[in-house]
N, C-alpha and C positions, 0 to 999 in steps of 0.2 A: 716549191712554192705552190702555193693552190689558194684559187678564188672561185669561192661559193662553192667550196669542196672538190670543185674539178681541177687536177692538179692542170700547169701552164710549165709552157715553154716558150713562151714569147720574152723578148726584152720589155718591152712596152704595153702596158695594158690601161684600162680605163673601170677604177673603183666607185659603181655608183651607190648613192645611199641603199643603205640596207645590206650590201654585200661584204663577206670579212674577206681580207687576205692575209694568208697563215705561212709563214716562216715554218720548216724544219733544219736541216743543214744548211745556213747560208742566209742573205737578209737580204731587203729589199728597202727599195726608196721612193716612196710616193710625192709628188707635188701638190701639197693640197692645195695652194691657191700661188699667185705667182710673189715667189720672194721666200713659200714657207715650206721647208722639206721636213717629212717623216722620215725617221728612219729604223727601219725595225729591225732587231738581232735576234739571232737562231731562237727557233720556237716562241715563235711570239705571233699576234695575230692581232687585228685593229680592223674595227668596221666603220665604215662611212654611214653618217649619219645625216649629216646635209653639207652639199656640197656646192652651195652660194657665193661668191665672190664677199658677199658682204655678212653673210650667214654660215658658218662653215664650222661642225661641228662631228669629229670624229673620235670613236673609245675603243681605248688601248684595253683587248682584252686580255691578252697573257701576254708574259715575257717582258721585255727592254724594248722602250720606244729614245729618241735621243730628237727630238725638235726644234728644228733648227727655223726662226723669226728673221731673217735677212731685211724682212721690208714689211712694215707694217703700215694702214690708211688708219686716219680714226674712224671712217663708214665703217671699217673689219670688225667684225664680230665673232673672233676664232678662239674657242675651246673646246678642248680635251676634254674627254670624260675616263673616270677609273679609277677602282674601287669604289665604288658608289659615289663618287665626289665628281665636280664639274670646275674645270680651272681654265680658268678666263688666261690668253696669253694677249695681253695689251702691248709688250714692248717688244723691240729689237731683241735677241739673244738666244741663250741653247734652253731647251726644256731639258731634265734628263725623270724617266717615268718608269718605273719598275716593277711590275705588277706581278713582278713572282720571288719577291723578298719581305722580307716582315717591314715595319717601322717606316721611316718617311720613304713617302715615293715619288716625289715632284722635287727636284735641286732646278736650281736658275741661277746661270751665268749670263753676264751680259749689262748694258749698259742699263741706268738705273732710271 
């Protein structure tokens, strides 16, 4: 795993705007705000863009992201960005984001 290209060995780190963290063998799992997890699989990489309780906006730039909405406020203002597109996640449920296969890359599970 490596953040801002310097590979890590820590469990715990802290991604702030402007910085990617990059999968190779193995994935990781970010807390973007509380209630919402990232989850990134092998080779894949996601940079923080803002990182506001109520403004919170991070892009998936390669690889399988899997976002998980446990607890959403209406003040939250939390979207994805990837492939040139911006997705608003307003609800409870799973994101699923794949930005290294052709055709749809945004599926939603979850309450409606």
């Amino acid at each position: 795993m490596h953040l801002a290209a310097k590979p890590l060995n820590q469990k715990s780190i802290r991604v702030d705007p402007g910085q990617t963290l990059r999968t190779q063998t193995g994935k990781a799992e970010i807390l973007l705000t509380p209630g919402v997890f990232v989850r990134l699989g092998d080779s894949s990489s996601a940079t923080t863009i803002s990182s506001g309780l109520t403004n919170t906006k991070m892009s998936i730039d390669r690889g399988e992201a899997l976002v998980e909405v446990a607890e959403i406020h209406p003040e939250n203002d939390l979207r994805i960005l990837g492939d040139g597109k911006q997705t608003e996640l307003p609800k409870t449920g799973l994101y699923d984001f794949n930005e290294s296969a052709p055709g749809p890359r945004l599926g939603r599970r979850g309450r409606g």
